[in-house]
C-alpha positions as CSV (number, residue, x, y, z in Angstrom):
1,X,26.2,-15.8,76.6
2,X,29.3,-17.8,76.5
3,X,30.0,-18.7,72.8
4,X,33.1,-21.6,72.6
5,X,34.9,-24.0,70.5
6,X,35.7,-26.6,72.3
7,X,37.8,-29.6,72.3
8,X,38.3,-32.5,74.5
9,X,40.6,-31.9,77.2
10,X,41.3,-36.4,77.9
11,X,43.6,-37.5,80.6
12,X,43.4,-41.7,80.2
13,X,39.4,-42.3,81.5
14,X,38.5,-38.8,82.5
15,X,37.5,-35.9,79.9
16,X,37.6,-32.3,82.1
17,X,35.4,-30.8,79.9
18,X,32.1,-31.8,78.1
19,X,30.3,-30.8,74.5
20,X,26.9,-29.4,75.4
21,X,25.4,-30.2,71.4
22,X,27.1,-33.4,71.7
23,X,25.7,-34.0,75.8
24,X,22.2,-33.3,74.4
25,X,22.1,-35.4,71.2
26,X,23.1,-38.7,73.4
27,X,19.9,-37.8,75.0
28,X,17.7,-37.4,72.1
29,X,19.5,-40.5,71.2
30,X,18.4,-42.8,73.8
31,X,14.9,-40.5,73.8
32,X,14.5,-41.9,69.9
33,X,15.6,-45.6,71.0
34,X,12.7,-45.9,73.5
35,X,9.7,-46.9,71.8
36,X,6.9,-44.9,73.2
37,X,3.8,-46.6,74.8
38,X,1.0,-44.4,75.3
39,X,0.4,-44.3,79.5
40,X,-2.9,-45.8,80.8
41,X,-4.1,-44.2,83.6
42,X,-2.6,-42.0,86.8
43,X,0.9,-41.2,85.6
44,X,3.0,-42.9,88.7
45,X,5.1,-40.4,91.1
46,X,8.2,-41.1,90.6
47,X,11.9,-40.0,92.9
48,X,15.0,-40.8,90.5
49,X,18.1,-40.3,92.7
50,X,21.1,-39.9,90.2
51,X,19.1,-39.2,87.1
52,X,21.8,-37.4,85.4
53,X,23.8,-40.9,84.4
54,X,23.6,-44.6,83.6
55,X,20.8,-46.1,84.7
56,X,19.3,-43.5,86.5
57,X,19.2,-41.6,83.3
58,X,17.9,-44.4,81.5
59,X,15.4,-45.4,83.8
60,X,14.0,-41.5,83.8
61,X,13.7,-41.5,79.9
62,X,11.7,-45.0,79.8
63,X,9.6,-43.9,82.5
64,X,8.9,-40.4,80.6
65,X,8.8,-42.1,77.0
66,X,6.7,-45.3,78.2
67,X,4.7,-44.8,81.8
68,X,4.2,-41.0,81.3
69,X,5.6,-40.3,85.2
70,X,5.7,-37.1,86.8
71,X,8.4,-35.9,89.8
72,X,11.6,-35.5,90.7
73,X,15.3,-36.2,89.7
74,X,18.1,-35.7,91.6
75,X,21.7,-35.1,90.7
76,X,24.7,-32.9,91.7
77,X,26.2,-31.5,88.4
78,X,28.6,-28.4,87.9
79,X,27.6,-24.9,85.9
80,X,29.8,-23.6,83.4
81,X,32.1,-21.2,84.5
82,X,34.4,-18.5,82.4
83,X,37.2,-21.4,82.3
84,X,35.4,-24.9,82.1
85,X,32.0,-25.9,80.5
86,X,29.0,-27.3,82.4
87,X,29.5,-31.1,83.4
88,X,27.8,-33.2,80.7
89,X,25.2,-34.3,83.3
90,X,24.4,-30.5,83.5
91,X,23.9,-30.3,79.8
92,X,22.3,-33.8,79.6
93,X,19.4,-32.6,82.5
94,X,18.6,-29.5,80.7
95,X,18.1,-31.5,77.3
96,X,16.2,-33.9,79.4
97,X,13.7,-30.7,80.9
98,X,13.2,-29.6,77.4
99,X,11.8,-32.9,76.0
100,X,9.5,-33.1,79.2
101,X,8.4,-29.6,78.1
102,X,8.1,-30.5,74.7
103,X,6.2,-33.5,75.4
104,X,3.9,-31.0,78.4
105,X,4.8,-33.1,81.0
106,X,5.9,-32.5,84.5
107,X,9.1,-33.3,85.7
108,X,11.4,-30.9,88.2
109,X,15.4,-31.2,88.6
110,X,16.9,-30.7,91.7
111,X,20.8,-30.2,91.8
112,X,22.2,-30.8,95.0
113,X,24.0,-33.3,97.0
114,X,21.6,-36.9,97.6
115,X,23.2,-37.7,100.6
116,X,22.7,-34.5,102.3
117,X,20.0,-34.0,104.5
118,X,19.0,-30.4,103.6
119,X,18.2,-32.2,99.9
120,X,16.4,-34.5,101.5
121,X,14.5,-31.8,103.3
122,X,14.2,-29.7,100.0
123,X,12.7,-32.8,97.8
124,X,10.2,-34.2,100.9
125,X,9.2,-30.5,100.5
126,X,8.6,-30.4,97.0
127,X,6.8,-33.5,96.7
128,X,4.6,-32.6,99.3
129,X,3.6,-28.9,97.6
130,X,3.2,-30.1,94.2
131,X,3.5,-33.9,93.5
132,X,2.0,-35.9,96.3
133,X,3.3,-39.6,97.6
134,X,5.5,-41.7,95.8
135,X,4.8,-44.5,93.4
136,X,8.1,-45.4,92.8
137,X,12.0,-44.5,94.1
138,X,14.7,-45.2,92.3
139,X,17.9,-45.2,93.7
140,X,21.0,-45.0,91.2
141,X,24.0,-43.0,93.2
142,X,27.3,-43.7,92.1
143,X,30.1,-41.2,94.0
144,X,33.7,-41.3,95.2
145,X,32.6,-39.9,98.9
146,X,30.2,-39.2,101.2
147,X,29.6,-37.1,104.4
148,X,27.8,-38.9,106.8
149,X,24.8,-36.3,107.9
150,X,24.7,-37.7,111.5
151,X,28.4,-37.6,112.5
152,X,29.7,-35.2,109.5
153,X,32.5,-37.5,108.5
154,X,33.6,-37.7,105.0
155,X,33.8,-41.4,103.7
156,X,36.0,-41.7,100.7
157,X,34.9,-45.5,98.5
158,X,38.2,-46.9,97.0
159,X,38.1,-49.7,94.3
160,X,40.4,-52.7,96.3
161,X,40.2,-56.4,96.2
162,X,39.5,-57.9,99.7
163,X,42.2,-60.4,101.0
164,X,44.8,-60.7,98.5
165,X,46.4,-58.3,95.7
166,X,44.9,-58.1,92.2
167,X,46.9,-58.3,88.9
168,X,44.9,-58.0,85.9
169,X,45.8,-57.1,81.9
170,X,43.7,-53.7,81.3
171,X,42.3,-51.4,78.4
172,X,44.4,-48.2,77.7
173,X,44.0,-46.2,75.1
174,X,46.8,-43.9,73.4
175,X,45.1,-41.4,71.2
176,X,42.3,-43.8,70.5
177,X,44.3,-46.9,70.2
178,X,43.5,-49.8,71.6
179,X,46.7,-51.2,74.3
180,X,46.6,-53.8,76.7
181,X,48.3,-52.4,79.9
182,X,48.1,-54.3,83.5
183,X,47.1,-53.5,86.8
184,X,48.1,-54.3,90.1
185,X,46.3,-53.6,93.3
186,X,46.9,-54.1,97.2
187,X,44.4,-55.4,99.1
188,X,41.8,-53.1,101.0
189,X,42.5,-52.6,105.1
190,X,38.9,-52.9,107.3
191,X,39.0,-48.9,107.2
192,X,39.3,-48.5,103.4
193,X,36.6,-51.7,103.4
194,X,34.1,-49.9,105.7
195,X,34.4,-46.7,103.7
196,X,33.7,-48.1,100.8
197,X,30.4,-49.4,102.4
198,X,29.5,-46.2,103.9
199,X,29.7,-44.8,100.8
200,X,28.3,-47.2,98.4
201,X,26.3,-49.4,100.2
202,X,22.1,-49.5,101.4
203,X,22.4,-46.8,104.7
204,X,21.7,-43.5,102.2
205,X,18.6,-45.5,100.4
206,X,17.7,-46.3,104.1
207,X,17.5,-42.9,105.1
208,X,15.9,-41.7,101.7
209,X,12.8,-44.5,102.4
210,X,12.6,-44.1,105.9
211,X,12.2,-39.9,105.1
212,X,9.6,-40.5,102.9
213,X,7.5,-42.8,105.2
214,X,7.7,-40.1,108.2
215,X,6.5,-37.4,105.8
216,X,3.3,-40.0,105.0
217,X,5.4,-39.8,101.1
218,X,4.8,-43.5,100.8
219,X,1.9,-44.1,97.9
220,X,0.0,-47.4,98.0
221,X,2.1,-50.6,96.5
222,X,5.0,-48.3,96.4
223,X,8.4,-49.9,95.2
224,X,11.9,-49.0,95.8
225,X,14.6,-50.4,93.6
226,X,18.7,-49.4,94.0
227,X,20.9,-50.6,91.0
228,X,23.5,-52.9,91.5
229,X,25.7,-55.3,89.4
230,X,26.7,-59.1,89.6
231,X,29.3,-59.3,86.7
232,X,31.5,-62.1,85.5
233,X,34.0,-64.4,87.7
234,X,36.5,-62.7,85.7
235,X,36.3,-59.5,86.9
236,X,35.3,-60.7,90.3
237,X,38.4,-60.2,92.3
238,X,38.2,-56.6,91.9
239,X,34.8,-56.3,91.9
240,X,32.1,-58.5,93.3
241,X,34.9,-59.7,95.7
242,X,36.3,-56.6,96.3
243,X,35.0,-53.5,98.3
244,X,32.6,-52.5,96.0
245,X,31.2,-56.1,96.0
246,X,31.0,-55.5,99.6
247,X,29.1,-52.3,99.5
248,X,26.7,-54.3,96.7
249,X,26.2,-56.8,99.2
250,X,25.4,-54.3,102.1
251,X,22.5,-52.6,99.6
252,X,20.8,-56.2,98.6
253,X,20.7,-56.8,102.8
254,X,19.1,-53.4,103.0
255,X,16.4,-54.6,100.6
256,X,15.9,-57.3,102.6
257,X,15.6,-55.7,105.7
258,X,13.6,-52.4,104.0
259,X,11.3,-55.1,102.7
260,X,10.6,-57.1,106.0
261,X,10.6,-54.3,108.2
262,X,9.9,-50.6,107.2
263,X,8.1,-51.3,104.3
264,X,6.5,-54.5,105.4
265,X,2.9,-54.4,104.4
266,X,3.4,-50.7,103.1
267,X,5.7,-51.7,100.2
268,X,8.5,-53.7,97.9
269,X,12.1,-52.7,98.0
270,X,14.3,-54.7,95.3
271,X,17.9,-54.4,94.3
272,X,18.1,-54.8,90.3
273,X,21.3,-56.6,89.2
274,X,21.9,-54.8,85.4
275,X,24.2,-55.8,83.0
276,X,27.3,-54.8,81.7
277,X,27.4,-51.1,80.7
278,X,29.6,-47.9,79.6
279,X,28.9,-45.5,82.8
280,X,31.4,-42.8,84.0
281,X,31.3,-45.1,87.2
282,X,32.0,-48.6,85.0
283,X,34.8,-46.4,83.5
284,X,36.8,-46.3,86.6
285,X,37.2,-49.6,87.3
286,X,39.8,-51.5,86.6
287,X,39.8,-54.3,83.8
288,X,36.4,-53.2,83.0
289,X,36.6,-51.3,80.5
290,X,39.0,-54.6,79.1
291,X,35.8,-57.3,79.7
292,X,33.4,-55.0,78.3
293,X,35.1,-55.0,74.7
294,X,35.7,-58.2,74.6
295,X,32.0,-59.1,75.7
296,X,30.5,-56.6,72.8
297,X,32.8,-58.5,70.6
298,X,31.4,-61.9,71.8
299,X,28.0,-60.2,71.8
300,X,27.7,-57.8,68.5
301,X,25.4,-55.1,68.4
302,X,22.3,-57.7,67.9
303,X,23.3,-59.6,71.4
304,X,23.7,-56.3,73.2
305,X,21.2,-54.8,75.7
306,X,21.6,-51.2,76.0
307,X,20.7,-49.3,79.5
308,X,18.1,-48.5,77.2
309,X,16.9,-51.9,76.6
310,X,16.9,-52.6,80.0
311,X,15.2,-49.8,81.7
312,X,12.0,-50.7,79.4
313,X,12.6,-54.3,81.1
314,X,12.3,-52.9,84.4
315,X,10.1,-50.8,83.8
316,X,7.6,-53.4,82.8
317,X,8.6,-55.3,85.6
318,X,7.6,-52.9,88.4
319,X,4.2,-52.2,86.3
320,X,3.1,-55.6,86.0
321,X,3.2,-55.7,82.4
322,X,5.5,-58.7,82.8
323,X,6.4,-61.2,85.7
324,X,9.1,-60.3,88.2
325,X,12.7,-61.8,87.5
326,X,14.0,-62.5,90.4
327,X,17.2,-64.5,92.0
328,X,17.2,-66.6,94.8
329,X,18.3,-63.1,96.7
330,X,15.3,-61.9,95.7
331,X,16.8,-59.5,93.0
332,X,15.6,-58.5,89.9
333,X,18.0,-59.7,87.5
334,X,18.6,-57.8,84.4
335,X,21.7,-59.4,83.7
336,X,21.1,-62.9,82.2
337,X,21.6,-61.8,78.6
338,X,25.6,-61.0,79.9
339,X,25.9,-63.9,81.8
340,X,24.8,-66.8,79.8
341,X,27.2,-69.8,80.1
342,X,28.1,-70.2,76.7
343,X,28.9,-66.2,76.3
344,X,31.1,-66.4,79.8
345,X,32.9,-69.5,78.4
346,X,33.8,-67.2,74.8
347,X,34.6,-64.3,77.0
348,X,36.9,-66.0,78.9
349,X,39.0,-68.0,75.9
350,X,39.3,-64.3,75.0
351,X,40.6,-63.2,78.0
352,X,43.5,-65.7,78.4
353,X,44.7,-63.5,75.4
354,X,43.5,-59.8,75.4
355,X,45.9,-58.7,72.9
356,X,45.5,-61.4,70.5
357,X,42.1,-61.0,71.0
358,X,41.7,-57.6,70.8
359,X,44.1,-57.6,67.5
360,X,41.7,-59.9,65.4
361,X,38.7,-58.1,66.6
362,X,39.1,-54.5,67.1
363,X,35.3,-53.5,67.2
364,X,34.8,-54.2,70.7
365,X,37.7,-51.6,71.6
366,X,36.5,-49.5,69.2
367,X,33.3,-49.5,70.6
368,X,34.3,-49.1,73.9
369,X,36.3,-45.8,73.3
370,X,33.2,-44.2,71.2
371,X,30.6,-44.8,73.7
372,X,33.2,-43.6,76.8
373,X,33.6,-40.1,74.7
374,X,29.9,-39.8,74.4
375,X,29.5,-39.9,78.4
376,X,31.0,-36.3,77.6
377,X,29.5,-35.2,74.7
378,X,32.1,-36.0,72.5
379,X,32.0,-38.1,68.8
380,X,28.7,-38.1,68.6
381,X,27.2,-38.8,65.4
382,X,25.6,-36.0,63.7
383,X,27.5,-32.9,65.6
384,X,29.4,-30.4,64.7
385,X,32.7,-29.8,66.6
386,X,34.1,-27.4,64.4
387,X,31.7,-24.6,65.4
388,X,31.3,-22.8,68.6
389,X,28.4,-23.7,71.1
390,X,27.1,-21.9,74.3
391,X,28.5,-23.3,77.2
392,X,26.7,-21.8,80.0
393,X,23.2,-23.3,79.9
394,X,20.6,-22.7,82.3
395,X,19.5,-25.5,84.9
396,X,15.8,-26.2,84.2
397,X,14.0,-23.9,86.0
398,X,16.2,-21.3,86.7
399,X,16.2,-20.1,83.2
């Protein structure tokens, strides 16, 4: 038992500690926002790599709430120890087990490292013993490195425009208040480039899909979707442009190439362009955080699809409930609410003056700062801070 009062320890866009009370009641959160559908049928097998976060997160709880699926998420969270609390992912996972258990359904959380291949190993293992092939694999990995588990090399992604430096007005915040800042960046080298695309891009999915199909893992009409993002021409330079933009362009060309080769005739293999969202990943981009209040001003709550909102999309996508949106790319786009002309055009007379902008309208800021302090746990609605918590909380399964 480990007993605390806590309080955020912030440093700019990184909290080094995490609320478990708080961490668990943004789950039940998005848990009540999902309107459940009872399942029809086999519940599908599904393999949610990164299902701690984001959209991997959301996409587990939709599939839980809505399609009644059974299986296996992966992330790679850290315990509590006698001097720092549980990452909120840990705590988030744990309230996530305890509403499948509620609800007596069966999901099982592995915590370990995605791109290794002794996980890959452990969860081929697993699915064999207790769940059988896979209906569905969803691939949401966001990290800052990876080892390569051929050669052993550690690949380290950096955020980098490609060709020419970026200068940019940004979103800080001083004790909650809204600033605008700026940004300058050098453009990436072909190493830092590469990197980035070792780390980020399709070759990990390639090697998660291509495991499955030599364990004979691959259920009929199987699907396969990574998460990716398009984004506006304003942030462009330092993102679709940039490395990251060239990692998100190496994963759409896996898709491609999973879908005319490996999985031809065996599968579908998509890359799903979201929208605009408040991820610990989103968070560490520059001028993100900057385009994302001034769309949710542009936008208002009504206008605003949540990861929530979306996941349901997709999820009715993949089931057949509704017709696939796809690009000219072939992939799934999630994205046109954020991206429609006449919101681009408003975002952008915003942007030629962020601070005027963000002056008359401080409720995208605002907004911005809340839901980033909920990624830990923090100013959630309806918790106490004042009273002590237990920090150390078992993984599910290992209680």
């Amino acid at each position: 038992m480990s007993i605390q009062q806590i309080t955020p320890k912030q440093r700019g866009y990184l909290i080094v500690n995490s609320h478990p009370a708080g961490s668990e009641a943004t789950v039940d959160l998005q848990w009540r926002r999902i309107e459940p559908v009872a399942p029809a049928g086999r519940a599908p097998v599904v393999l949610v790599l990164g299902a701690s976060a984001g959209y991997g997160q959301a996409l587990l709880l939709a599939g839980l709430r809505r399609q009644g699926i059974r299986g296996i998420g992966v992330a790679y969270e850290s315990a509590a120890t006698e001097r720092r609390t549980a990452t909120a992912g840990w705590y988030r996972t744990a309230a996530t087990s305890a509403l499948v258990e509620q609800g007596g359904g069966d999901f099982t959380f592995v915590n370990a490292d995605a791109y290794a291949d002794a996980t890959r190993a452990e969860v081929l293992k697993l699915l064999a013993e207790r769940y059988g092939p896979v209906d569905h694999l969803v691939y949401s990995l966001a990290s800052p490195r990876r080892t390569d588990p051929v050669t052993g090399e550690v690949h380290h992604s950096v955020i980098k425009p490609l060709g020419s430096p970026y200068t940019s007005p940004s979103l800080l915040f001083d004790d909650g208040a809204a600033q605008i800042g700026s940004v300058d960046l050098t453009p990436a080298d072909e190493a830092e480039r590469a990197a980035t695309v070792k780390v980020m891009g399709g070759e990990d999915w390639r090697l998660w899909v291509r495991a499955l199909a030599d364990e004979d893992l691959l259920g009929p009409g199987f699907t396969t979707v990574a998460l990716s993002y398009v984004g506006s021409e304003i942030t462009a330079p330092v993102y679709r442009q940039g490395t990251i933009g060239a990692a998100k362009e190496h994963l759409e060309a896996t898709a491609r190439q999973l879908q005319t080769g490996l999985l031809a005739g065996r599968g579908r293999a998509f890359t799903v362009v979201a929208g605009a969202a408040v991820t610990q990943a989103s968070t560490a981009i520059p001028s993100i955080a900057l385009y994302t209040s001034l769309l949710r001003n542009v936008l208002g709550e009504d206008g605003w699809r949540t990861t929530d909102d979306q996941a349901v999309d997709l999820w009715e996508q993949l089931t057949g409930a509704k017709e696939l949106t796809l690009d000219g790319q072939g992939r799934i786009r999630l994205d046109g609410w954020e991206l429609d002309p006449g919101v681009q055009d408003r975002v952008r007379e915003l942007w030629a003056d962020p601070a005027a902008a963000l002056a008359a309208d401080p409720a995208g800021s605002a907004w911005f700062y809340n839901q980033f302090r909920q990624l830990y746990g923090w100013d959630v609605p309806g918790v106490d801070y004042t009273t002590g918590v237990e920090t150390s909380v078992p993984w599910p399964g290992q209680r």
